[in-house]
C-alpha positions in Angstrom: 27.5 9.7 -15.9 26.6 8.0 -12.7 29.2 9.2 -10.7 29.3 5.3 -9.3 31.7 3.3 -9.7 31.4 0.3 -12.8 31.9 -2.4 -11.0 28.7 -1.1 -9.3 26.8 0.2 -12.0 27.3 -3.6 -13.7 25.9 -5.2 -10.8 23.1 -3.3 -10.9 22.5 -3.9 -14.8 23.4 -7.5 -14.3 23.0 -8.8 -10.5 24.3 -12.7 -12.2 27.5 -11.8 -14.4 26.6 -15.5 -16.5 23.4 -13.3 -17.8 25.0 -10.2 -19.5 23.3 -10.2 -22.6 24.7 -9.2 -26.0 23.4 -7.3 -28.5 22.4 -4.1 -28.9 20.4 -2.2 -26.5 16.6 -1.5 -26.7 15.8 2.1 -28.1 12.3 1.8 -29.1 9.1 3.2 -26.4 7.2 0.9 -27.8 8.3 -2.3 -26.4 6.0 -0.4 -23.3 2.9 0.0 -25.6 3.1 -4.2 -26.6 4.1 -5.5 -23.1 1.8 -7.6 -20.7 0.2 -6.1 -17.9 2.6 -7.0 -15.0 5.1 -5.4 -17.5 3.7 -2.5 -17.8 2.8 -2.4 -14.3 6.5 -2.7 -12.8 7.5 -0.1 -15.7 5.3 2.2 -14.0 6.4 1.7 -10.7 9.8 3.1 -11.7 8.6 5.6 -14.0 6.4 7.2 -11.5 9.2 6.9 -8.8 11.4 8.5 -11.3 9.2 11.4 -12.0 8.9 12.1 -8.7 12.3 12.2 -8.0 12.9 14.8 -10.9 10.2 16.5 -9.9 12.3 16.8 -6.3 15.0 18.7 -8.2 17.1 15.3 -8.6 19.6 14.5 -11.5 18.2 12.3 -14.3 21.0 9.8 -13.2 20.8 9.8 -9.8 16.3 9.9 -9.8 17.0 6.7 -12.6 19.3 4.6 -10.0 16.9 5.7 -7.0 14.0 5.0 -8.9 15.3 1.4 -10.3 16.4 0.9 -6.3 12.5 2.0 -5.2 10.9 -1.2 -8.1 13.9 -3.8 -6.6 12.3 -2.6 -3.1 9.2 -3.6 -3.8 9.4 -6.4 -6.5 11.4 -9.9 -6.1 14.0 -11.0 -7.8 14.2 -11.5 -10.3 13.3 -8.6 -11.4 11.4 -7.9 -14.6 12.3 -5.0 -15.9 16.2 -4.8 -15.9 18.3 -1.2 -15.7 19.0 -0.9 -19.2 15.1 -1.2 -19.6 14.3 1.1 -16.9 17.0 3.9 -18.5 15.6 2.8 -22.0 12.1 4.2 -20.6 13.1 6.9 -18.2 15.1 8.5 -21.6 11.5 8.7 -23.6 9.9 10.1 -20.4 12.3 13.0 -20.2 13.6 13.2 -24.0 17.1 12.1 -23.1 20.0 9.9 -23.4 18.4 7.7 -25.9 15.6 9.8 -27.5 15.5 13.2 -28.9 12.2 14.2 -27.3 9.9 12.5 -25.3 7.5 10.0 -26.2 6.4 8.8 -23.1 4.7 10.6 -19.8 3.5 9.9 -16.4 -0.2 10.5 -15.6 -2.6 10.3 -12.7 -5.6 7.9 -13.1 -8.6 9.9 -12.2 -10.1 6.1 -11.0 -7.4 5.1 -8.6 -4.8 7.8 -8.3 -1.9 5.9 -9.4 0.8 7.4 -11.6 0.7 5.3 -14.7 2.9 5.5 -18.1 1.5 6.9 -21.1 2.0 8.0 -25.2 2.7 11.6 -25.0 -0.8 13.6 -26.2 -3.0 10.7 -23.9 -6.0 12.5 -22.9 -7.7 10.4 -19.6 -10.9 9.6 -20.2 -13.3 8.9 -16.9 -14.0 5.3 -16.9 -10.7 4.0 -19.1 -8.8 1.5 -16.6 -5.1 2.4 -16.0 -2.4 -0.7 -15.7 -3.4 -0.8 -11.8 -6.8 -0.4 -12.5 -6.5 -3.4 -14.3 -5.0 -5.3 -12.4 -7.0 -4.9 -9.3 -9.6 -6.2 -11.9 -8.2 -9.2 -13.0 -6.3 -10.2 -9.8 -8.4 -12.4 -8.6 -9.3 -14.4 -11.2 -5.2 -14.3 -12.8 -3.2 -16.5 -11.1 0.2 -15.4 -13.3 -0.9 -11.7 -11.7 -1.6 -13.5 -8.4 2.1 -14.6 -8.6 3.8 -11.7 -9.9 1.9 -9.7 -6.8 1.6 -11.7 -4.0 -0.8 -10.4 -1.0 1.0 -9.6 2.0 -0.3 -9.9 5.4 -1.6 -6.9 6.6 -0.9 -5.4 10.3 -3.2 -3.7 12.0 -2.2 0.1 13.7 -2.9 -1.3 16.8 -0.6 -4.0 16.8 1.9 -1.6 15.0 1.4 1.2 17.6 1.9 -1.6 20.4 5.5 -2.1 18.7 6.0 1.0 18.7 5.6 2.0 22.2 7.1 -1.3 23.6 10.6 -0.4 21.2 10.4 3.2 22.3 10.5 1.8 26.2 12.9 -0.3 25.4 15.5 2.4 23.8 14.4 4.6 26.7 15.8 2.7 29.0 18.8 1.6 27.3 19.4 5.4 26.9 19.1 5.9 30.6 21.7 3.3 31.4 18.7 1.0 33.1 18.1 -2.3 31.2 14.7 -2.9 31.2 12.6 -5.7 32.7 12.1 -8.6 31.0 
């Protein structure tokens, strides 16, 4: 379905082979209506990435492994929402694979702009907090969502820009033959 190969498909279901679960796989949306905040969070992260993706013209498959590669990208290991969750929700987003139709969609928050899981039918009301509405709200008196999100320094444009320029001299002159001076 993937068009990778299994060996690589498992690792990405199960980066540690010792934690292959067993059982039967989760079929339900609603395990995404009764999850925790940072839950819900990450499951957004890779259902709006997916969504976009499809919305680029991209196979379910191959927007479901970009997607899942986008939330490892920006999450640390480990990760909580695994590959077989991630397919479980992209297939009630789009009505595939697992469900019949879809029960699930992605939705702009008029507050924040962020792309944020919903119930099919969920009307936005101005005012209702999304899952990253929320948690801007409660970060700073969470510390689990203080964990789970981590603030990371922030560089300013002119210090980036100043990297910039002293890389571009540097390639320039390597391209030129010249070594620059140290």
């Amino acid at each position: 379905m993937t068009g990778l190969p299994p060996r690589q498909v498992q690792r990405l279901f199960f980066p540690d082979a010792c934690t292959i679960p067993r059982g039967r796989a989760p079929d339900s949306a609603e395990w995404y209506h009764s999850a925790n905040l940072i839950l819900r969070t990450d499951a957004c992260l890779i259902g709006a990435k997916y969504r976009q993706l499809r919305n680029q013209g991209l196979a379910a498959s191959e927007a479901l492994i970009l997607a899942y590669r986008a939330y490892q990208s920006v999450t640390r290991s480990p990760y909580r929402i695994s590959l077989d969750r991630a397919f479980n929700l992209v297939s009630h987003i789009d009505g595939i694979w697992l469900a019949r139709t879809p029960a699930l969609t992605v939705l702009t928050c008029p507050g924040c702009g962020c792309e944020f899981i919903a119930a099919i039918g969920t009307t936005i009301h101005p005012g209702e907090a999304c899952p990253f509405c929320k948690l801007l709200e409660r970060f700073h008196v969470d510390h689990r969502i203080q964990a789970s999100y981590p603030v990371r320094p922030v560089i300013s444009m002119a210090e980036r820009q100043l990297g910039m320029l002293a890389l571009f001299h540097k390639l320039s002159f390597a391209a030129e033959g010249d070594t620059p001076a140290e």
